[in-house]
C-alpha positions in Angstrom: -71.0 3.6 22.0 -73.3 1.7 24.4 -71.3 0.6 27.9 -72.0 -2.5 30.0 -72.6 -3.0 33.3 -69.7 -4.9 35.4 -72.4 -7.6 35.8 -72.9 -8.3 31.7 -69.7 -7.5 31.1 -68.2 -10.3 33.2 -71.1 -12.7 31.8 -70.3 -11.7 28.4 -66.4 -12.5 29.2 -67.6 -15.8 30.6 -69.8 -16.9 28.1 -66.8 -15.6 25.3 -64.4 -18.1 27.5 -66.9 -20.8 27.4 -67.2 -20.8 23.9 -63.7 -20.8 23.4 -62.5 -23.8 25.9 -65.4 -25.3 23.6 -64.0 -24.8 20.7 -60.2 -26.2 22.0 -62.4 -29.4 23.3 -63.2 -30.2 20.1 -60.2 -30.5 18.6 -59.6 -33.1 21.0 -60.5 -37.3 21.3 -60.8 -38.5 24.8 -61.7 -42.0 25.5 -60.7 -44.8 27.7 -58.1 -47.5 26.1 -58.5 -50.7 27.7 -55.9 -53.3 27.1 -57.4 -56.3 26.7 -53.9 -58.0 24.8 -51.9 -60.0 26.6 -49.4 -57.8 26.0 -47.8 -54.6 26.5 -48.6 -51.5 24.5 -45.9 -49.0 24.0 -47.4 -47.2 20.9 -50.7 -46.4 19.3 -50.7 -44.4 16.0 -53.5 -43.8 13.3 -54.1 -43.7 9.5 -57.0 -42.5 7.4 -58.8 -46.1 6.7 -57.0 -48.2 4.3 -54.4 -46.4 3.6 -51.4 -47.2 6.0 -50.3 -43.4 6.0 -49.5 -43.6 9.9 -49.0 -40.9 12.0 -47.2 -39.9 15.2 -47.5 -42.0 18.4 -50.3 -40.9 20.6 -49.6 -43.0 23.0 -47.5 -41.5 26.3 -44.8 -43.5 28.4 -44.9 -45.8 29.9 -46.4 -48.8 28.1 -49.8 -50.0 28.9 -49.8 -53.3 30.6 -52.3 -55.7 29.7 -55.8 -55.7 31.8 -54.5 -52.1 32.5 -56.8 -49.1 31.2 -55.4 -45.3 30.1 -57.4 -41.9 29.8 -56.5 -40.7 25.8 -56.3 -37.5 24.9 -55.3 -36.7 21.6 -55.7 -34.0 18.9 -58.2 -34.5 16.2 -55.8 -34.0 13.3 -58.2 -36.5 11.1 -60.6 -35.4 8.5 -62.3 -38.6 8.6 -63.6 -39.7 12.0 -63.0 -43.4 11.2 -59.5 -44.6 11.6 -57.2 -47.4 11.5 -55.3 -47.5 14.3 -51.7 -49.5 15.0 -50.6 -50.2 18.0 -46.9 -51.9 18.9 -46.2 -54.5 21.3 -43.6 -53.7 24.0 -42.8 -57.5 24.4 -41.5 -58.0 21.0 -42.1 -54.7 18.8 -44.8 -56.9 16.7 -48.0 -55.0 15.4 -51.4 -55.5 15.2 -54.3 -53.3 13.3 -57.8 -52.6 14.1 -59.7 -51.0 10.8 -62.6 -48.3 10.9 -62.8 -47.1 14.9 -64.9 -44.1 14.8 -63.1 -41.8 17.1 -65.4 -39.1 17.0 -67.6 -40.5 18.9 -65.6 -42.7 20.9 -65.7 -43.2 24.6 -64.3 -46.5 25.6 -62.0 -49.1 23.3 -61.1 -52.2 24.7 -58.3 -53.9 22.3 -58.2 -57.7 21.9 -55.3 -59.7 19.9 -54.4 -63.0 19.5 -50.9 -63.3 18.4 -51.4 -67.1 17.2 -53.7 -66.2 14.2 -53.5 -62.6 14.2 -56.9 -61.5 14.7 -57.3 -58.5 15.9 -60.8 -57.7 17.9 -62.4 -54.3 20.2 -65.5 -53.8 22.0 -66.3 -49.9 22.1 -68.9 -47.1 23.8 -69.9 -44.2 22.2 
């Protein structure tokens, strides 16, 4: 059986944790959300494209107020990296859709709605 020195053993161990924290990142989307509504935000779920099958809230208390901007970390529990994405209104529990955000490779999502005609509108980075 060959033996390491301390040295390589303690790289080895580092480069094993590496790949591991890695490996946990991945399973995660981080991006900026930007409310750009005039309205409060009190939840944000998801749904494969199309198909209205919404999820859990990803969205942590307290609301998001609008002009105000939250870090998002949530688990990748999608197999497709486009998403609808619903989010509900803390004003008046009303809810808007956006269709198809790639969050694989999404960085920064600003949301825009206008209540009157129900258009709902983002600018994004990747």
């Amino acid at each position: 059986m060959k033996s390491f020195s301390p040295a390589a053993a303690c790289w080895l161990a580092a480069a094993f944790i590496g790949l591991m924290a890695g490996d946990g990142l991945a399973d995660e989307a981080r991006f900026v959300l930007v409310n750009g509504t005039n309205y409060p935000i009190r939840e944000i779920v998801m749904s494969t494209p199309d198909i209205g099958a919404w999820g859990a809230n990803v969205m942590h208390a307290p609301a998001l107020k609008a002009g105000e901007t939250r870090n998002m970390v949530i688990p990748r529990r999608f197999d497709d990296c486009n998403q609808d994405l619903k989010v509900v209104f803390d004003d008046d529990a009303s809810l808007a859709v956006w269709q198809h955000v790639n969050m694989c490779d999404l960085r920064k999502i600003r949301l825009r709605f206008d209540r009157t005609s129900g258009i709902t509108s983002a600018s994004y980075e990747e």
